[in-house]
C-alpha positions, 0 to 999 in steps of 0.5 A, spaced: 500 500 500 503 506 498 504 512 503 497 516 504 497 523 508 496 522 515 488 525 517 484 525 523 482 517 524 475 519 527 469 524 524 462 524 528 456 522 524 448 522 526 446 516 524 442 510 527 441 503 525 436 505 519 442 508 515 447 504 517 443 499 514 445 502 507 452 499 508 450 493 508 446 493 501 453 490 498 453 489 491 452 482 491 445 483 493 442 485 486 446 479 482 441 474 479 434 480 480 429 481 475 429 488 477 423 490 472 419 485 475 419 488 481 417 495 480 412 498 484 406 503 482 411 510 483 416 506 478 422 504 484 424 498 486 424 496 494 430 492 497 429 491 505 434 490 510 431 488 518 426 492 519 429 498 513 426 499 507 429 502 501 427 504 494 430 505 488 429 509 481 431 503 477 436 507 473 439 510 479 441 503 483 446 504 486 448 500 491 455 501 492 459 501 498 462 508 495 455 511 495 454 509 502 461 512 504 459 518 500 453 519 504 456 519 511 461 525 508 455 529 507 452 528 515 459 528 517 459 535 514 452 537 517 454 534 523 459 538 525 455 544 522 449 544 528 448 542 535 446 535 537 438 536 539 437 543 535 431 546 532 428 543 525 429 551 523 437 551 525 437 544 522 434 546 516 439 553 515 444 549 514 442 543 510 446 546 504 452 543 504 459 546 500 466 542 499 470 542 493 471 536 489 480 536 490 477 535 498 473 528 496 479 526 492 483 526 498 479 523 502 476 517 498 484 517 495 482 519 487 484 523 481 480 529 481 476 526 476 474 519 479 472 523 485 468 528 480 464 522 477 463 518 483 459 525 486 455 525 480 453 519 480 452 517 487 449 524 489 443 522 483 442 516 486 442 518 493 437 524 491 432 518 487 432 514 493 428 513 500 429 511 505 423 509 510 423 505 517 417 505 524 420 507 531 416 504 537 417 510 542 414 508 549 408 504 544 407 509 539 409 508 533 412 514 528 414 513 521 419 516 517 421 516 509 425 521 506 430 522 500 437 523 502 437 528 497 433 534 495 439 536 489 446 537 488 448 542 482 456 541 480 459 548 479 463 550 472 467 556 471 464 557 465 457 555 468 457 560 474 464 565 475 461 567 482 463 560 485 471 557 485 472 552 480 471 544 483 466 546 488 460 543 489 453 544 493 449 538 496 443 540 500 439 534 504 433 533 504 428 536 509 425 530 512 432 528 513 435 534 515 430 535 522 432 528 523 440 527 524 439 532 529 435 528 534 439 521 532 445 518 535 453 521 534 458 515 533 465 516 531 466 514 524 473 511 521 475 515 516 481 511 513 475 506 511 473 511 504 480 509 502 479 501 502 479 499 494 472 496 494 473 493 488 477 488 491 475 488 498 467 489 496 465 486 505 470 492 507 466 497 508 460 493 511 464 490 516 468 495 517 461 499 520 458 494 523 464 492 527 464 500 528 457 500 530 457 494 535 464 498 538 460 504 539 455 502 542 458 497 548 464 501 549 466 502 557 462 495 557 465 488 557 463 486 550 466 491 547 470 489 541 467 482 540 463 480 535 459 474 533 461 470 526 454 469 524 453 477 525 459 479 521 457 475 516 450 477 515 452 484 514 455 482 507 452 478 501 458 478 498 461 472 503 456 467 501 452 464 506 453 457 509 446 455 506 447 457 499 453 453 499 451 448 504 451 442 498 459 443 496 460 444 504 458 436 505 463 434 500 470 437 504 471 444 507 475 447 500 468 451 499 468 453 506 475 456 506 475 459 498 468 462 499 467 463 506 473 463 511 479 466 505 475 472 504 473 473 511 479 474 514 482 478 508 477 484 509 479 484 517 486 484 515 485 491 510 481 494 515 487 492 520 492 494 514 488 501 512 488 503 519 481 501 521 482 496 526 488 496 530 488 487 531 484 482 530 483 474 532 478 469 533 476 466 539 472 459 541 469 457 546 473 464 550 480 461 547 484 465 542 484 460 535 491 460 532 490 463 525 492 456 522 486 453 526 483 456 521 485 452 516 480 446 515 476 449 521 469 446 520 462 451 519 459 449 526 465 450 529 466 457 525 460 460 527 460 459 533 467 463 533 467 470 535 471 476 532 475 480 538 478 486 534 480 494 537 479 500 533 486 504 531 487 511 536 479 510 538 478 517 541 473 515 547 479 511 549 483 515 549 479 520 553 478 514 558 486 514 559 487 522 561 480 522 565 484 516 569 490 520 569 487 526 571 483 523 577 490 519 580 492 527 579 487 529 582 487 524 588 494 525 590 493 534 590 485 535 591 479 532 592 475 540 591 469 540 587 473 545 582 478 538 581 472 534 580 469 539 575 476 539 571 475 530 570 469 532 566 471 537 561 477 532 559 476 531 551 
């Protein structure tokens, strides 16, 4: 892998399990699918993950793991902009979002032109897609279903003098707009959108379910440990066990080919990207050598667990200075101002 400029390993984003969902619509869910057929009255083609609902202009799929990725920089953008919890009126005054087309070339490591036809196309899409799900709030249930984009326009010299050359404006969607405030913030690995995923397509649907599941029992005695069969699902490009449950009774050689080769390559990029510090399977709470992966049967695999780090974590690294500046504290003070001081520690 060649040398890339060092950026800030973790970036906020609102999100909630719904849009997360997104990542895990790999490529490999539409092989095989007579989209035509599946069309509804409105002319958009409904794909389902859980409970989410997304739908499509059959001319604008584009379930990519780069339209993903290029989603949660626009939120990145947003959330940064506004204060979580604001008012849907501070929340829609800043729903326009600027960035020059150099600034996604960096991040996502493309030329100017890559990155200029990936906005395009994945912005299209994004603005020709809805998606819908229920929350169940203390028994009542509130629904959602939005674009993600109300529209983008990409400025020209020749076409607008008054904007800089390469600057692009995406403005979301209202609906979308006032909802990302109310959700959660979690840390997003920003050194994921520079995985090649041609040749990696589960990186980026591993990489944020690992994030999520992290996110969300960080301080807890199952963070960073994930069971194999949830990895798996959140990827249809790593076939399931049924699906090749045929060739598996004849040996394991489909098994390692199909299953267990391409499941450790994507957690050694993300290990090699930056994303994940480490990572190793356990069975049964004892770590499995690598080599025991090597003719390992399915029933065993699956009931493996992933137990990984996230690289520089920032709320781990907020731990280690609240420790450090509570043994300080307790050797000098225990005034209510040292106390104070501990919970402004970022």
């Amino acid at each position: 892998m060649k040398e890339l400029p060092t950026l800030e390993p973790y970036v906020p984003v609102y999100q909630n399990n719904h849009i997360n969902a997104f990542a895990y619509l790999t490529p490999q869910l539409m092989k095989g699918k007579d989209i035509n057929s599946k069309i509804d009255d409105d002319g958009y083609y409904e794909i389902r993950y859980n409970d989410t609902q997304f739908f499509f202009r059959p001319s604008y799929i584009a379930v990519t793991g780069r339209t993903q990725q290029l989603m949660m920089f626009y939120i990145e953008k947003f959330t940064r902009s506004i204060r979580h919890g604001c008012s849907d009126d501070e929340a829609l005054a800043h729903k326009k979002i600027k960035f020059q087309v150099s600034e996604v070339a960096k991040e996502f490591n493309l030329t100017t032109k890559q990155a200029r036809k990936m906005i395009i196309k994945s912005s299209t899409a994004m603005q020709l897609m809805i998606i819908q799900w229920e929350d169940n709030l203390r028994g009542k249930i509130e629904q959602h279903s939005s674009n993600i984009l109300q529209g983008f326009v990409y400025y020209k010299p020749n076409r607008c003098v008054s904007l800089k050359r390469g600057e692009v404006t995406v403005t979301l969607a209202d609906d979308f707009a006032t909802l990302l405030p109310k959700l959660y913030i979690m840390w997003y690995p920003r050194n994921l959108r520079r995985i090649p995923l041609r040749r990696y397509p589960s990186a980026n649907a591993f990489a944020v379910k690992l994030a999520v599941t992290y996110n969300m029992n960080f301080g807890k005695e199952s963070c960073g440990k994930l069971a194999v069969p949830a990895l798996l699902l959140s990827t249809q490009d790593i076939p399931s066990y049924d699906k090749l449950q045929d060739k598996l009774e004849h040996g394991t050689r489909q098994l390692q080919k199909r299953i267990i080769t391409p499941f450790v390559r994507t957690l050694d990029i993300l290990v090699e990207y930056g994303v994940l510090s480490d990572w190793h399977m356990e069975f049964d709470g004892e770590v499995l050598a690598r080599e025991a992966l090597k003719g390992i049967r399915y029933k065993m695999f699956r009931e493996c667990k992933v137990v990984y780090g996230m690289m520089d974590y920032p709320e781990e690294k907020r731990m280690k200075a609240l420790a450090t500046s509570k043994t300080v504290s307790a050797s000098k003070s225990k005034t209510p101002m040292a106390r104070q001081n501990l919970c402004e520690v970022s």
